[in-house]
N, CA and C of each residue as an Amber inpcrd file, in Angstrom:
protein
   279
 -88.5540000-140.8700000-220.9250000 -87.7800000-140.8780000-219.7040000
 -87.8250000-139.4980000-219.0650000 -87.3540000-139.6710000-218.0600000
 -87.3100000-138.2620000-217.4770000 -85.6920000-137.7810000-216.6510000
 -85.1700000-136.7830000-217.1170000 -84.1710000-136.3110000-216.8320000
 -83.9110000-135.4300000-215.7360000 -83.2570000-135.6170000-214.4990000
 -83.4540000-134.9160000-213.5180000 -81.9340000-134.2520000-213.7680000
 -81.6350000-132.7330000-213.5400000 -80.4320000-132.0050000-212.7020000
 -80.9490000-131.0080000-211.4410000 -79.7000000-131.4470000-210.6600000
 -80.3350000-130.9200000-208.7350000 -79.1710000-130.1460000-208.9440000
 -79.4360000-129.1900000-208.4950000 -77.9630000-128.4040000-208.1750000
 -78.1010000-127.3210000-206.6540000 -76.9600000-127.6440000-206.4310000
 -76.9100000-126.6880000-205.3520000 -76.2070000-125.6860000-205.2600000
 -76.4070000-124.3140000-204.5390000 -75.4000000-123.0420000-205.1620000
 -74.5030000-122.7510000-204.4410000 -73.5390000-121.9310000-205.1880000
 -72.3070000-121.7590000-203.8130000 -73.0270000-120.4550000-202.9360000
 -73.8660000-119.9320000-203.6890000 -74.8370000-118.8600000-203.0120000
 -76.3380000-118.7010000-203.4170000 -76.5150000-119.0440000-201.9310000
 -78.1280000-119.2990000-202.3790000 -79.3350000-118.3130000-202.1870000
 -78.6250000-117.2920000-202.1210000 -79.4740000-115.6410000-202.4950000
 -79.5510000-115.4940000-203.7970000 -79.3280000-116.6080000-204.4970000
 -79.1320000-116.3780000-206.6590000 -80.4550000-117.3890000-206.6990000
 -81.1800000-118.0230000-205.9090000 -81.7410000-119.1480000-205.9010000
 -82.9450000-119.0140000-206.8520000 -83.6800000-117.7450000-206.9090000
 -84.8540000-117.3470000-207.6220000 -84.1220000-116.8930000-208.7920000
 -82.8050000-116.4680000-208.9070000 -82.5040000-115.9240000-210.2640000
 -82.3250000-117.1300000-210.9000000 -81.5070000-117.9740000-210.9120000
 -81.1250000-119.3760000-211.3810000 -82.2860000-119.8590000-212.1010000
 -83.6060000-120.1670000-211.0430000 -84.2790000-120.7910000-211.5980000
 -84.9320000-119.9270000-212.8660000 -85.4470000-118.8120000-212.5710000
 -85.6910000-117.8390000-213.8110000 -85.3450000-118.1630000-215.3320000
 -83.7590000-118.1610000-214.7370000 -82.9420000-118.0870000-216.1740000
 -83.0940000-119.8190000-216.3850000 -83.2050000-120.6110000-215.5840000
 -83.2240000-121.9840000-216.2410000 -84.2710000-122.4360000-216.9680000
 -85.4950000-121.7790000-216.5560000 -86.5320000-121.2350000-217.0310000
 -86.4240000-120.5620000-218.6420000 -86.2120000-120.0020000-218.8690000
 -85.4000000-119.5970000-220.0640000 -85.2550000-120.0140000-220.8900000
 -83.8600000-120.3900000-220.2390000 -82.8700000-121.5400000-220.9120000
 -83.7520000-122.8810000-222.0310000 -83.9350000-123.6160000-220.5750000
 -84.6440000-124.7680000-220.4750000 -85.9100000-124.6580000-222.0170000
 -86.8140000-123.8670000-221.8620000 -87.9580000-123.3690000-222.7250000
 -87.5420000-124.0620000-223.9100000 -86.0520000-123.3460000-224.4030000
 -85.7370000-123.1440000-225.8230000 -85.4020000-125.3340000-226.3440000
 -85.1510000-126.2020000-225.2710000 -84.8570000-127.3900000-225.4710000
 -86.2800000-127.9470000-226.0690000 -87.4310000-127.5980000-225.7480000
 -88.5710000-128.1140000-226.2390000 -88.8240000-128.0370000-227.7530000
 -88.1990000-127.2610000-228.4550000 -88.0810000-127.2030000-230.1190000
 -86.8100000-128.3470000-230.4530000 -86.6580000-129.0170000-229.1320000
 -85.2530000-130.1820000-229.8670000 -86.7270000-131.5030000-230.0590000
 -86.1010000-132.3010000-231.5370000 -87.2560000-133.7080000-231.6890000
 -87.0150000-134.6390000-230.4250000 -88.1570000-134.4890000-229.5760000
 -87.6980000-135.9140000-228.7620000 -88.0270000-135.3250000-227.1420000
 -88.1380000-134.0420000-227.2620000 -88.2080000-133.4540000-225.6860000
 -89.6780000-132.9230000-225.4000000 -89.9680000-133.2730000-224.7230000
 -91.7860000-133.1620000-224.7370000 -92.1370000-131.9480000-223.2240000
 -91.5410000-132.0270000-222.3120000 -91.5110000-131.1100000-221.2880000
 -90.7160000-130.1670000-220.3610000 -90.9170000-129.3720000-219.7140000
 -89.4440000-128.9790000-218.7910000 -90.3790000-128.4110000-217.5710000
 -89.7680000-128.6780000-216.3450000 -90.0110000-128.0940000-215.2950000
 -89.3660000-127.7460000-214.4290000 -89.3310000-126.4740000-213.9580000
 -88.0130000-125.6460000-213.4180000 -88.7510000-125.8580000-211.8210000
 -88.3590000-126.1870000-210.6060000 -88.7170000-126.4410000-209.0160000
 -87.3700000-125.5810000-208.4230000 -88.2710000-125.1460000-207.2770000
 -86.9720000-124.2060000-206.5450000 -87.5450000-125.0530000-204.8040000
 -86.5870000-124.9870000-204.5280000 -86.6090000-126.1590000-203.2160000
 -87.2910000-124.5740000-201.5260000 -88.1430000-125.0460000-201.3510000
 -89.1120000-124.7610000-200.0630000 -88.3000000-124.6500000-199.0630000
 -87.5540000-125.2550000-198.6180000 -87.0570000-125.4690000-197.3690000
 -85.6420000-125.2160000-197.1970000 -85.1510000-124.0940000-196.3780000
 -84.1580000-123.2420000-196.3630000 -83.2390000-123.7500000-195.2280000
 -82.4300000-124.9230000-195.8550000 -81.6460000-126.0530000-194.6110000
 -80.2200000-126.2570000-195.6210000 -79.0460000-126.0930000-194.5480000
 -78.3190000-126.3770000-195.2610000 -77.6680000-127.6960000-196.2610000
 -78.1860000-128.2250000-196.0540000 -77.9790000-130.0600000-196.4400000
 -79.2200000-129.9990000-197.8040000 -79.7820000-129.2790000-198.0160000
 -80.6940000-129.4900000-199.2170000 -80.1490000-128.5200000-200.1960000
 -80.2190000-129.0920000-201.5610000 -80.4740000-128.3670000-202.9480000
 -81.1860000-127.1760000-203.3420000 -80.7610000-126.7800000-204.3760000
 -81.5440000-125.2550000-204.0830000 -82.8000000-125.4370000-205.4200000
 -82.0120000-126.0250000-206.6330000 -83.5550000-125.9680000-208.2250000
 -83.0510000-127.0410000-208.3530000 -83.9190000-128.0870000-208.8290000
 -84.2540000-128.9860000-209.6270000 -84.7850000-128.8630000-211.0020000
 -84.6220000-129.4380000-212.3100000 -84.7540000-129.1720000-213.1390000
 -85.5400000-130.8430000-213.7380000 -86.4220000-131.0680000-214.7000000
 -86.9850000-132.1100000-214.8070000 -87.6210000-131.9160000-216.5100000
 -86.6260000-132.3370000-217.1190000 -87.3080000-132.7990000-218.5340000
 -87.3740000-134.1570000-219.1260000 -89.1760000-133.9710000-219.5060000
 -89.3400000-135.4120000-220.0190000 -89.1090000-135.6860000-221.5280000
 -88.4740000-136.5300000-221.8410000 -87.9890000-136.6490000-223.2510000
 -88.3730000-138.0850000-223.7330000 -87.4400000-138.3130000-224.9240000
 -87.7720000-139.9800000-225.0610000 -86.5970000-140.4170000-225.1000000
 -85.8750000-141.4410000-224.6350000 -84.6450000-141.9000000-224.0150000
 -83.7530000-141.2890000-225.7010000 -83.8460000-141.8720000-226.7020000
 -83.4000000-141.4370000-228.0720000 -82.3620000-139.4510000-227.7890000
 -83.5530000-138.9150000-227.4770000 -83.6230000-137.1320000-227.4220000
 -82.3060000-137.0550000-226.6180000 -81.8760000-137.6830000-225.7730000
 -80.5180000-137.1540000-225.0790000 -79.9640000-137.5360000-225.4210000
 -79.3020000-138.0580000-226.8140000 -78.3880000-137.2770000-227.6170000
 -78.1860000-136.3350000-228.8140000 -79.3180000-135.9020000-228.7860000
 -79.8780000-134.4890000-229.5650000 -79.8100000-133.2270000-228.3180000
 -80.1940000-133.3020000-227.0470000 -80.2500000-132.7190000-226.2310000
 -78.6880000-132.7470000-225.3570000 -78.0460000-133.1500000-225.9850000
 -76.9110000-132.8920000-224.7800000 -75.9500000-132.4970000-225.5790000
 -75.8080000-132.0360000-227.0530000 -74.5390000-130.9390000-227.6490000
 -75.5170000-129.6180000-228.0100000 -76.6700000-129.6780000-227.5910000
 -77.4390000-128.3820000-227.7620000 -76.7910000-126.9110000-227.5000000
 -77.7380000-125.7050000-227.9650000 -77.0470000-124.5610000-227.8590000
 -78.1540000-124.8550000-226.2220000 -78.9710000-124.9520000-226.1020000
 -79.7400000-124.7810000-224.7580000 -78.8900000-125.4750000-223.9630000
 -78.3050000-126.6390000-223.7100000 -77.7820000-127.5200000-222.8600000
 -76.1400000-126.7380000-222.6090000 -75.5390000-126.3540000-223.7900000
 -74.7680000-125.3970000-223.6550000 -74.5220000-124.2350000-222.7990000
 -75.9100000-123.6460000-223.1880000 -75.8820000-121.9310000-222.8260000
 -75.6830000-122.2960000-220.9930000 -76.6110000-123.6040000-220.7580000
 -76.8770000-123.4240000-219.1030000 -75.4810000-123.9680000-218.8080000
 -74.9360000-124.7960000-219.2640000 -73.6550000-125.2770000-218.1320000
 -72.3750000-124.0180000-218.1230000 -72.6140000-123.0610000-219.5380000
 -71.6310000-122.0930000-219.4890000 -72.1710000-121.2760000-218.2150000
 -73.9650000-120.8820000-217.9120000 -74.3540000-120.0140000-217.0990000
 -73.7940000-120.3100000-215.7310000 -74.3580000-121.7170000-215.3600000
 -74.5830000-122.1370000-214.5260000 -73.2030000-122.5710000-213.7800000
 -72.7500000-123.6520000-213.9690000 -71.2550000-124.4800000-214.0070000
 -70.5610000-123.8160000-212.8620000 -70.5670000-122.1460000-212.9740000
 -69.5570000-121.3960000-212.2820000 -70.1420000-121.2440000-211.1480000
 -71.4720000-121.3080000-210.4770000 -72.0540000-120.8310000-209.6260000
 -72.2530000-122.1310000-208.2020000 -72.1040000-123.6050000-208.7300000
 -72.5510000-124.5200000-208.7480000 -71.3840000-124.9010000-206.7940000
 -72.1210000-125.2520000-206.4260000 -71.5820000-125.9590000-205.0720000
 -71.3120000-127.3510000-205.2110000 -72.6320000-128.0490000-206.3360000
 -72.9160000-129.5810000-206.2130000 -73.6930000-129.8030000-207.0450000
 -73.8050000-130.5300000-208.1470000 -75.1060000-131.1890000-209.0540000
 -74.8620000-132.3770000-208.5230000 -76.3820000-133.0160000-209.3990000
 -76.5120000-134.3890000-209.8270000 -77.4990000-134.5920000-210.6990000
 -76.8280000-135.5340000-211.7550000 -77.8950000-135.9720000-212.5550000
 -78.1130000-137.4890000-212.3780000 -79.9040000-137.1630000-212.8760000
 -80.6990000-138.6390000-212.9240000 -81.6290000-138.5880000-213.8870000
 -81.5540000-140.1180000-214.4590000 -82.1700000-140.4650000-215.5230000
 -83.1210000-141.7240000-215.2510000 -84.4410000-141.5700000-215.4810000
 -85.2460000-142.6830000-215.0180000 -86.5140000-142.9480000-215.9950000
 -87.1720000-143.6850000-215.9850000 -88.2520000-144.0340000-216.7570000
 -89.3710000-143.8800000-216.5640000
């Protein structure tokens, strides 16, 4: 499956740092059994109505619940959480 989080920032001059560190972050989830990819996207188009990173890991439906009391899944919502205007998550096949 593939796991999408969109988030949008309450400031979006952090927009290249975010993704960096999700970058990071993210990396360390690929040593969890079950998570096969990660891809960190920073959004092109500088409009207020759009998202700023997208985040996209492919796993196997099983892995998210190995992946969601993680220290990685952790570290980002402690990073992140505070900065946040708006998420959303999606889960698809």
């Amino acid at each position: 499956m593939r796991h999408y989080i969109i988030i949008k920032l309450k400031d979006t001059s952090l927009k290249n740092e975010v993704a960096r560190r999700a970058r990071a972050i993210f990396e360390k989830t690929l040593e969890l059994e079950g998570v096969e990819s990660v891809e960190v996207y920073e959004n092109c188009v500088d409009r207020p109505n759009r998202f700023d990173v997208m985040i996209e890991i492919t796993m196997r439906l099983e892995a998210l619940a190995i992946y969601d009391p993680s220290d990685a899944h952790t570290e980002w919502k402690r990073y992140c959480d505070p900065l946040l205007e708006a998420k959303a998550v999606f889960d698809c096949e």
